[in-house]
C-alpha positions in Angstrom: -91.1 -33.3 -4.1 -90.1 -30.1 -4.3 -86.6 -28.9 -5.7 -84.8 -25.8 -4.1 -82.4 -23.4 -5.0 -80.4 -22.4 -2.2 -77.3 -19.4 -2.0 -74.5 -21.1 -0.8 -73.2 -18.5 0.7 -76.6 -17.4 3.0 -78.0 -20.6 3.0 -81.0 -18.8 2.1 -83.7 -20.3 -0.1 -83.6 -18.5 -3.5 -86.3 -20.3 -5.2 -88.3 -23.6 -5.0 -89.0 -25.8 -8.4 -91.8 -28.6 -8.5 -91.3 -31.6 -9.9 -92.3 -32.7 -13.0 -94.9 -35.0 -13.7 -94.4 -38.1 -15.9 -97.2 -36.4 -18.4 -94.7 -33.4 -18.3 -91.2 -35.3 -18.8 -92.7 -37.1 -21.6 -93.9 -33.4 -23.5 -90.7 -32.1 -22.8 -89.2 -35.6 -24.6 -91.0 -34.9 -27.3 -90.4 -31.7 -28.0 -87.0 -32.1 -27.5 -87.3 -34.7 -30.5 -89.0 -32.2 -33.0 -86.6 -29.5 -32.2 -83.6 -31.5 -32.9 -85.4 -33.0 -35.9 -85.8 -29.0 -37.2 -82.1 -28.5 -36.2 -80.5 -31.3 -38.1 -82.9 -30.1 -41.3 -81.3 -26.3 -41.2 -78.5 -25.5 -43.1 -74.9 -24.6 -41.9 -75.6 -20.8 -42.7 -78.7 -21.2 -40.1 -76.6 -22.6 -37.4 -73.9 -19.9 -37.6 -76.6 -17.3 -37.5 -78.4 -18.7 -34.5 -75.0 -19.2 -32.6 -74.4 -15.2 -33.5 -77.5 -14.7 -32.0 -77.1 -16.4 -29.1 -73.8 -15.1 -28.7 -75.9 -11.7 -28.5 -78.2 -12.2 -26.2 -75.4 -13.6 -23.7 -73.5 -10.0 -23.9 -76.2 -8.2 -23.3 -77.5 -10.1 -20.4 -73.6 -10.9 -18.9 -74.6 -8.6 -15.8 -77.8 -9.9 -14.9 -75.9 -14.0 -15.6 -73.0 -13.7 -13.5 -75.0 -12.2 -10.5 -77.2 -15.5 -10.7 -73.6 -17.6 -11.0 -73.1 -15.8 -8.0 -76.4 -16.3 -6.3 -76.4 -20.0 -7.6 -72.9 -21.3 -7.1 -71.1 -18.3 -4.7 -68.9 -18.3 -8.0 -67.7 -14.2 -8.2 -69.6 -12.3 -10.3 -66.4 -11.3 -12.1 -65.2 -15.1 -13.0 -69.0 -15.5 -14.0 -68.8 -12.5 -16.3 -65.5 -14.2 -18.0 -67.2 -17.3 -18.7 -69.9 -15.4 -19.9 -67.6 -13.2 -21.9 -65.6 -17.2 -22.8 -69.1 -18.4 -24.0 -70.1 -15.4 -26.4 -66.8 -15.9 -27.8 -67.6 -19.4 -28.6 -70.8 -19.3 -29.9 -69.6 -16.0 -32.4 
């Protein structure tokens, strides 16, 4: 089966997502286990850092987000740029 992404306001098909195979969901399982064994082994200090960064990258790509909110969801770009804007805040 495949999965699509359509604009709710067009109705247009934005983009079409296969699904994933059992062989696939049980890699991804996996590692999502070794990544959250890494995380819980990082120190406090690491965290913050990584949330700074993330907080980053979420600025600097705020246009380029809320125009797929709106693509995505019909959500306005400009309340998809404030919780954008809300979840840099968060992670800094």
């Amino acid at each position: 089966m495949t999965l699509q992404s359509i604009d709710p306001v067009s109705g247009k098909k934005m983009r079409s997502y296969d699904e994933l195979t059992s062989a696939e969901i049980t890699d991804r399982i996996a590692r999502a286990q070794a990544a959250y064994t890494r995380w819980r082994q990082t120190s406090l200090r690491e965290h913050a850092g990584m949330m700074e960064r993330l907080s980053g990258v979420l600025r600097s790509n705020a246009d380029d987000y809320s125009r797929l909110m709106a693509l995505e969801m019909g959500k306005p770009v400009r309340d998809g740029r404030q919780e954008i804007e809300k979840c840099a805040w968060l992670c800094r």
